[in-house]
C-alpha positions, 0 to 999 in steps of 0.5 A, spaced: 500 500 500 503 507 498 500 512 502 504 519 504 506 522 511 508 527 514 514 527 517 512 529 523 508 523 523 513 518 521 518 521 527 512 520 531 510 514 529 518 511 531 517 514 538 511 511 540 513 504 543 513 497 539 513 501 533 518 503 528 519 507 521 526 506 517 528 506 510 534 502 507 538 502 501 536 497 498 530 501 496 530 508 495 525 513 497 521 508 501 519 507 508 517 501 512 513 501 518 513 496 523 513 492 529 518 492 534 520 484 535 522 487 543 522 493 546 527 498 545 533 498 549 532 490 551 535 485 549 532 477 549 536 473 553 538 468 548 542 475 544 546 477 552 551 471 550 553 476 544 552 483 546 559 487 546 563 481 542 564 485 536 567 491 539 574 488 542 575 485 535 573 491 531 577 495 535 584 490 533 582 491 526 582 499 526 585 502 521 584 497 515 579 498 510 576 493 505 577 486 505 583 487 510 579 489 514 574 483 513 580 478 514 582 481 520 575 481 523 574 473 522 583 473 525 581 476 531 573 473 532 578 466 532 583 468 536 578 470 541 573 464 541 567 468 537 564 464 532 558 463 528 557 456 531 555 455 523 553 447 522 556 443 517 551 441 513 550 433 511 552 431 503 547 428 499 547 422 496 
């Protein structure tokens, strides 16, 4: 559905709690407005193991750019014992 809003009412729309209005780069010159998953400032109990994990290894890798930097992010994630915990998938036959 288009419809066109005010700017006022979009910041009000994202104020208003269990709300939120964005856009993104992916498509230009469109807002979204949805539902909030949990409230603003909560963080569920099954993301507490991650919080604050990527800042000491981004902090190591400052100064690089581009695809150094991504290489270096992936060192220093295993040197501190941060993974995806990515499962290998089975082969098929």
């Amino acid at each position: 559905m288009k419809f066109s809003l005010p700017i006022e009412e979009l910041i009000a729309i994202n104020e208003s709690p269990g709300t939120r209005a964005y856009s993104t780069p992916f498509a230009p010159g469109k807002v979204v407005i949805g539902s909030l998953a949990w409230g603003r400032g909560e963080v569920p109990e099954k993301l507490k193991s991650y919080v604050g994990q990527t800042a000491e290894v981004a902090k190591a890798c400052k100064g690089r750019k581009g695809y150094a930097f991504v290489v270096c992010l992936r060192e220093k994630a295993k040197e501190l014992g941060i993974t995806k915990g990515i499962t290998k998938r089975k082969k098929k036959k």
